[in-house]
C-alpha positions in Angstrom: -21.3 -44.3 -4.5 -22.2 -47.8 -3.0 -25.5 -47.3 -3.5 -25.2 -46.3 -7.2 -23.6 -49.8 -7.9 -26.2 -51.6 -5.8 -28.9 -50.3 -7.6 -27.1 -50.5 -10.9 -26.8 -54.6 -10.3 -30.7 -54.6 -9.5 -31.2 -53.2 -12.7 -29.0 -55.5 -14.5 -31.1 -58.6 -13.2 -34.1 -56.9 -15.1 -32.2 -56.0 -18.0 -30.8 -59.3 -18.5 -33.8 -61.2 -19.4 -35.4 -58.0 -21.0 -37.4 -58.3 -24.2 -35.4 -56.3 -27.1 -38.8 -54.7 -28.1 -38.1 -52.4 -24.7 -34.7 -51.8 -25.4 -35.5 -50.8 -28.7 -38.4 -48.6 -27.1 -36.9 -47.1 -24.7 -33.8 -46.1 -27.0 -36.0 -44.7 -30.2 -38.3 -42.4 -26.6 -34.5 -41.5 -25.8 -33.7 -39.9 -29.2 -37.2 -37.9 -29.0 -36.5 -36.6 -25.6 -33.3 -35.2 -27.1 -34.8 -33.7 -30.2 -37.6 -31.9 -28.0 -35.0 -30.7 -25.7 -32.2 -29.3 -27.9 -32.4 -25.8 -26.2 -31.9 -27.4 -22.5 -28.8 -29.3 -24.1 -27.1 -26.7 -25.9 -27.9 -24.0 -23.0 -25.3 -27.1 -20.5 -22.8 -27.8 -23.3 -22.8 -23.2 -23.3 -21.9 -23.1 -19.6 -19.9 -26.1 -19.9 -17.7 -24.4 -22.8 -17.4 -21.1 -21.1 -15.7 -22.6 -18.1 -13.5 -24.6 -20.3 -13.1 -21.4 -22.3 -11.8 -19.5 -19.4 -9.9 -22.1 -18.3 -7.9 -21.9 -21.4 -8.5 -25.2 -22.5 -6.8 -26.3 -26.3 -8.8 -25.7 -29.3 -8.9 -29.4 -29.7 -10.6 -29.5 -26.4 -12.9 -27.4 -26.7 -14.0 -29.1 -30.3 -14.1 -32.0 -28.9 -16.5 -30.5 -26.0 -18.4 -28.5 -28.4 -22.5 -29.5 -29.0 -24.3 -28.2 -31.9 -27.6 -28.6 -33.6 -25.4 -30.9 -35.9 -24.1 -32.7 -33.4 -27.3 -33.1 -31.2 -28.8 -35.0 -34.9 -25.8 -37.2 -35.0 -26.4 -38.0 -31.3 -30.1 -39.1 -32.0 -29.4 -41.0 -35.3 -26.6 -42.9 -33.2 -29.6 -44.0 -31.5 -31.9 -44.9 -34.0 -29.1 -46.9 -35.2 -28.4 -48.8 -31.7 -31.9 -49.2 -31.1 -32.1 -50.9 -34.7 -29.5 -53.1 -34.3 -30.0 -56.9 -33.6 -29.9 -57.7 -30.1 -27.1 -59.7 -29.1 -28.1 -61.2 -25.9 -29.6 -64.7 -26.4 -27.6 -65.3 -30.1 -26.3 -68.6 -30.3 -22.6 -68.1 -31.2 -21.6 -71.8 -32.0 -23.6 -75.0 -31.5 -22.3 -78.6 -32.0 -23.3 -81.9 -30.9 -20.9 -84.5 -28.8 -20.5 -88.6 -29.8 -22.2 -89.1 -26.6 -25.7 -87.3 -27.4 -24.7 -83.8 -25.2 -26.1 -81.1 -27.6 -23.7 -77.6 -26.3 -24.3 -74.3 -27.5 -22.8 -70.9 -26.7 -24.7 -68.3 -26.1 -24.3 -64.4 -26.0 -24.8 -62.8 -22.3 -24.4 -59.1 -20.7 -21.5 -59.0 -18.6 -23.5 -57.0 -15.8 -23.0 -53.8 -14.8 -20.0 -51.5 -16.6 -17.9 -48.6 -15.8 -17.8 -45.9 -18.1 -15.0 -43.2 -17.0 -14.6 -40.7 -19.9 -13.6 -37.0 -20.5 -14.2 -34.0 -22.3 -16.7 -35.4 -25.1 -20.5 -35.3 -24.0 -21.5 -37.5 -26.8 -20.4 -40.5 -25.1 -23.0 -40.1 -22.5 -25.5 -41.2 -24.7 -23.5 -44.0 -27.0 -22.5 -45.6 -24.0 -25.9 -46.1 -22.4 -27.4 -46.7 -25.4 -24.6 -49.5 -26.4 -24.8 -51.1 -22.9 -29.0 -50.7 -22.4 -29.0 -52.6 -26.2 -26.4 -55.2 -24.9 -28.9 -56.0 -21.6 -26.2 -53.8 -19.4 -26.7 -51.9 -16.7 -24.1 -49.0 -16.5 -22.5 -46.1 -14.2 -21.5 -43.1 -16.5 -18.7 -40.9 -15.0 -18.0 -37.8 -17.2 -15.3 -35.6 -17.2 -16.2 -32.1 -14.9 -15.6 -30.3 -18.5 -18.7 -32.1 -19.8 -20.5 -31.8 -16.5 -23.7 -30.1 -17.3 -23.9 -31.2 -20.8 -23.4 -34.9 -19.7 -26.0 -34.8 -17.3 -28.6 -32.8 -20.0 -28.4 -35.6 -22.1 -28.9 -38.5 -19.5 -32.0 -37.1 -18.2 -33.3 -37.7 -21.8 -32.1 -41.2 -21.8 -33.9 -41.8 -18.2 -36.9 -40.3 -20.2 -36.6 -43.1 -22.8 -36.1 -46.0 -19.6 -39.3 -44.2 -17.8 -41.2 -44.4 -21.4 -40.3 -48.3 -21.7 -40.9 -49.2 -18.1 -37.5 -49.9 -17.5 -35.6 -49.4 -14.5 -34.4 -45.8 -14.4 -31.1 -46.9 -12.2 -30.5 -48.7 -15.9 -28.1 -45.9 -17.0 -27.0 -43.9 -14.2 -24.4 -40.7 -14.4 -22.3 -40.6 -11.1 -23.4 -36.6 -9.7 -20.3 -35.4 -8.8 -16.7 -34.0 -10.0 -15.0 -35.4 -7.3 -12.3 -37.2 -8.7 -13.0 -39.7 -5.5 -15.9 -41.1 -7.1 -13.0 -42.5 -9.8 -11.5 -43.9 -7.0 -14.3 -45.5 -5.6 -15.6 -47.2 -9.5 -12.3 -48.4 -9.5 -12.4 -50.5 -6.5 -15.6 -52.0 -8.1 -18.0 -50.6 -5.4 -18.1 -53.4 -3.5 -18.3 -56.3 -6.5 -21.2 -54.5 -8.2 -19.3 -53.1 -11.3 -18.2 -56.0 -13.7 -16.4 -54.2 -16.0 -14.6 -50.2 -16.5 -14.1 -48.7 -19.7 -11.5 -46.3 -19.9 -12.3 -42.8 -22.1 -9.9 -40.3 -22.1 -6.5 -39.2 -22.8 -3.2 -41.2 -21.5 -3.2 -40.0 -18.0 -6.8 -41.5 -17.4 -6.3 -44.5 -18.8 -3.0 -45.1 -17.1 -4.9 -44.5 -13.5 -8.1 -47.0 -14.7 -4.9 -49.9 -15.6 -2.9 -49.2 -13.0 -5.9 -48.8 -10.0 -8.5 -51.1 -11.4 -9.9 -53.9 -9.6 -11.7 -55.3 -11.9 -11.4 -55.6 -15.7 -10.4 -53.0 -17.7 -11.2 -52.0 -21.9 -8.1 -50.2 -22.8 -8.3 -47.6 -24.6 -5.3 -46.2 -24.8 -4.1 -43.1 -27.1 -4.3 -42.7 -30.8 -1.1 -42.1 -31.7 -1.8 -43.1 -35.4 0.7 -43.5 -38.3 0.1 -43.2 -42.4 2.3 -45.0 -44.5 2.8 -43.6 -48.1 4.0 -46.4 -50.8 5.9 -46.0 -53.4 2.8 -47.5 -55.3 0.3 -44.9 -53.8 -2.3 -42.9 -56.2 -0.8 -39.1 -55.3 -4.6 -38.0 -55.5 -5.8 -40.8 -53.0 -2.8 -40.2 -50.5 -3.4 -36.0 -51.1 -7.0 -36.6 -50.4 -7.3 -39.0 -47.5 -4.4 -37.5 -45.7 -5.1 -34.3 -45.8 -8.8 -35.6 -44.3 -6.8 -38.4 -41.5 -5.3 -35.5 -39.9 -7.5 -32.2 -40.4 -10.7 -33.6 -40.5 -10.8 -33.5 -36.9 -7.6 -33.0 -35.2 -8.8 -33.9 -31.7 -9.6 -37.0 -32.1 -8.3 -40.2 -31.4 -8.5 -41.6 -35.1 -6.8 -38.4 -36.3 -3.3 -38.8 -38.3 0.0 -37.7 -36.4 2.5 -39.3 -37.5 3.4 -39.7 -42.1 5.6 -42.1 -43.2 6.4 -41.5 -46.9 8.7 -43.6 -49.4 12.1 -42.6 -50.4 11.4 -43.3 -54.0 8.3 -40.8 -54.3 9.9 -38.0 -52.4 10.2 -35.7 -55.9 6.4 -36.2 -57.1 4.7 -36.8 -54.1 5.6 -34.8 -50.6 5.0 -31.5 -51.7 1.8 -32.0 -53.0 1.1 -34.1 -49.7 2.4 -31.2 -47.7 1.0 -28.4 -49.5 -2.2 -30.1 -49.1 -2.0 -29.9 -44.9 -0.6 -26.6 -44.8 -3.0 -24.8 -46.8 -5.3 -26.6 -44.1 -3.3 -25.3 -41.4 -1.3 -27.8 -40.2 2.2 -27.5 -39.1 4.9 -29.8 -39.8 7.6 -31.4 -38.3 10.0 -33.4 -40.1 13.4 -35.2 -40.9 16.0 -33.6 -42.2 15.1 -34.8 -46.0 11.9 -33.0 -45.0 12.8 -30.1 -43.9 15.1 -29.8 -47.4 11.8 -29.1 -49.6 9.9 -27.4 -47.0 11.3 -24.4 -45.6 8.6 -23.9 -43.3 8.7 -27.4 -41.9 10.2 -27.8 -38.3 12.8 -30.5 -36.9 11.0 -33.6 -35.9 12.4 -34.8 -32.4 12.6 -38.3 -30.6 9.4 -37.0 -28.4 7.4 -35.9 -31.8 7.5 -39.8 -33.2 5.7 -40.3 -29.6 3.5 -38.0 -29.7 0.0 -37.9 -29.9 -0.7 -33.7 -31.2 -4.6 -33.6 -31.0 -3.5 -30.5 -32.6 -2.9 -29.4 -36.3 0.3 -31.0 -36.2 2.0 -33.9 -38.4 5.5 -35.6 -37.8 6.4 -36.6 -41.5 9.7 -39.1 -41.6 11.1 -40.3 -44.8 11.7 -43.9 -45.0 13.5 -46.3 -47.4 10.6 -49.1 -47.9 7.5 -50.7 -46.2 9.4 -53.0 -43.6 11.0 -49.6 -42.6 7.3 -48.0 -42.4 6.4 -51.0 -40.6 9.4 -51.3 -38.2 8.9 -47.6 -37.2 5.4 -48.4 -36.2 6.1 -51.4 -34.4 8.1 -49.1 -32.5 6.4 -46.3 -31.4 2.8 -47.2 -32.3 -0.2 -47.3 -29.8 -1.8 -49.9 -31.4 -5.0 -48.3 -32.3 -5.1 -47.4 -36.0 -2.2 -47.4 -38.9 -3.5 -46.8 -42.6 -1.3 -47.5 -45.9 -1.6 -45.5 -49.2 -0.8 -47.9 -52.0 -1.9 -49.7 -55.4 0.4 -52.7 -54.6 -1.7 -55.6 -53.5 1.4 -57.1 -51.9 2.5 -54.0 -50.0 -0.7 -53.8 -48.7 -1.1 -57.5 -47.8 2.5 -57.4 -45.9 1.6 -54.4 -44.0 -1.9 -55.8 -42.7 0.3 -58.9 -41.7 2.8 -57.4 -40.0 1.3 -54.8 -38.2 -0.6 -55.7 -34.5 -2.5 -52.6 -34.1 -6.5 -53.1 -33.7 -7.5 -51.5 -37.4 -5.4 -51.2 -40.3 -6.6 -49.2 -43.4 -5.8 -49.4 -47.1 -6.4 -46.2 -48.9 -8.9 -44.9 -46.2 -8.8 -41.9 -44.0 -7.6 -43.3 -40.3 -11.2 -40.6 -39.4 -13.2 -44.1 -40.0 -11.9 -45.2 -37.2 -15.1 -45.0 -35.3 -17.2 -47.7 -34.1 -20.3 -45.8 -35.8 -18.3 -45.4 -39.3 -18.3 -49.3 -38.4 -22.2 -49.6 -38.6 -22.0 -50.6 -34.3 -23.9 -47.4 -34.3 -21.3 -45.6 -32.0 -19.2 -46.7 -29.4 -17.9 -46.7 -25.8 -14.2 -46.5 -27.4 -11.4 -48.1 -29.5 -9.9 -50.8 -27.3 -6.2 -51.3 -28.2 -5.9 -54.5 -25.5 -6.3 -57.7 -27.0 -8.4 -59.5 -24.2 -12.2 -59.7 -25.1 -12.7 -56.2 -27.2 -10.6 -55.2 -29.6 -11.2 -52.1 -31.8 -14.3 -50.2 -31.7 -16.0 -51.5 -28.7 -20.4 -51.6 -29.3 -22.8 -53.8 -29.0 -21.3 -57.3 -29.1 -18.5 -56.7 -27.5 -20.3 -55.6 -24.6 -21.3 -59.2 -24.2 -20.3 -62.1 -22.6 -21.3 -65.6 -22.9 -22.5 -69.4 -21.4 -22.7 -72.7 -22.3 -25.5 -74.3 -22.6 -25.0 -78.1 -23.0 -28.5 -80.4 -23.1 -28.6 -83.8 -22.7 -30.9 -87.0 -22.2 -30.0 -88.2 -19.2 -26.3 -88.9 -20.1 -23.3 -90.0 -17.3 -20.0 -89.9 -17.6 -18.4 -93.1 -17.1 
């Protein structure tokens, strides 16, 4: 493992003054080498899903595992986005100019070499090295043993793109074990060569990175979103976008699980709101006002309102006005994405206020909470901290930066 991180901070010093034409290169030879080898990829994500299979993994899991021909073209379109992205590294942020002649600008920087830890999705194999190569990075991918064969498929197509640019191949490098030691051992920082870890995963991952890290951590904790219904909302908007927030993709972390919904549009609007996820398959859980109009609903629990399903499951509570909505959230809210259904400009403006999480929505599916719905072109995860990153972490975030300050020979008295 030491030697992964020594020869991950050799390739950082190369990457840190590269040119962006490489970059861009080597990302653009990256998504070829996954296009030409589709049938290598999807033959590793086959074994990896059979193991999970018979391990009788959730359906959420195993969706979230899952690569198809689909996938596979938004995993190389992810890359032709990244590689056409500006590079950060070198961008002057801010510049200004002191009464005493110094001329002091800051300036955009990699942080180093990163940590990626992450689980079950073998997507984020190639976001994250693609984020961190554009961002002048070196990084040390550590995929979860569910996505152990598909992981690795897809990083021998990213070295193909480093080999095609003459870059270093040690650039993006995927740790070549399942031993959960090898967590252990990033976490320590391998001996001061990794500068940063970002987390991946469900609660009980990130939990370990906080609470073992030596060295700065991305949170990314769970997605334990909420969607607040008005009593301004459009019914067909909030029928419509929730029905997509939570079913979409119920696995995710930008899926819906918790529906907060206005006293005053209980008659017109909960049924049709309900109806909508149920004919989708969802099940619900609700409070007693809830559970009055739908028979089928179930009793919502203390645990539920904490609850993050990944599953086609909802916890619906009926509440008496936004600062209830909002004091519910406050509450029991992960901070990582709340959405609001409403036509009132000042509902909407008092719950974007008040609420701390890291993306609020108006009268959008809480699915958009992506960093490549965002334009970053993907992401290494929705950070929920409020140190450095916040939100979907890409390409700037995985920056740093320096001052540099010019003078003419100035002294300070």
């Amino acid at each position: 493992m030491d030697d992964l991180g020594r020869r991950a901070r050799k390739a950082a010093s190369v990457l840190a003054h590269t040119p962006s034409e490489k970059k861009t290169a080597a990302l653009r030879a990256a998504a070829k080498a996954i296009d030409a080898n589709r049938a290598k990829i999807l033959a590793a994500n086959a074994t990896d899903l059979e193991t999970a299979k018979s391990g009788g993994m959730s359906a959420a899991f195993l969706d979230r595992l899952l690569l198809d021909d689909a996938r596979l073209d938004g995993i190389i379109s992810a890359l032709e986005t990244v590689a056409g992205l500006p590079d950060p590294v070198g961008t002057i942020i801010a510049n200004w100019h002191r009464p005493n002649g110094l001329d002091i600008s800051r300036v955009r920087t990699p942080l180093g070499v990163i940590g990626v830890i992450f689980e079950s999705r073998p997507n984020v194999t190639a976001d994250a090295g693609a984020l961190c190569l554009k961002a002048g990075n070196a990084v040390i991918l550590r995929g979860g043993s569910d996505s152990f064969h598909s992981s690795r498929a897809i990083h021998a197509c990213l070295v193909e793109g480093l080999k095609a640019a003459g870059l270093p191949q040690d650039a993006i490098q995927i740790v070549p074990t399942t031993d959960r030691a090898a967590v252990g051992e990033m976490l320590k920082g391998l001996n001061g060569t990794i500068d940063v870890i970002v987390p991946r995963g469900g609660k009980g991952l990130v939990s370990r990175v906080q609470t073992e890290a030596r060295v700065p951590v991305f949170a990314h904790l769970e997605g334990l979103v909420h969607v607040y219904v008005d009593k301004s909302a459009d019914l067909d908007i909030a029928v419509s976008v929730i029905a997509n927030a939570k079913m979409r993709r119920t696995g995710i972390c930008g899926a819906a699980e918790t529906l907060l919904v206005h006293k005053d549009i209980v008659p017109t609007h909960l049924r049709p709101i309900i109806d909508a996820l149920i004919e989708k398959g969802c099940e619900i859980r609700g409070d007693e006002t809830v559970r009055d109009m739908i028979a089928t609903a179930r009793p919502a629990t203390e645990d539920d309102w904490r609850t993050e399903y990944e599953d086609a499951i909802i916890s619906v509570k009926i509440v008496a006005d936004v600062n209830e909505a909002i004091a519910h959230i406050g509450h029991y809210s992960s901070h990582h994405t709340e959405a609001i259904i409403a036509q009132d400009a000042g509902a909407v403006e008092k719950f974007f206020n008040e609420i701390d999480s890291a993306i609020l929505m108006h009268n959008a599916s809480t699915q958009f909470a992506d960093g490549g719905e965002f334009g970053f072109g993907g992401e290494i995860g929705i950070a929920t901290g409020k140190m450095h990153a916040r939100g979907p972490v890409g390409v700037e975030q995985l920056t740093s930066f320096k001052y540099l300050v010019r003078g003419t020979g100035q002294t300070r008295p």
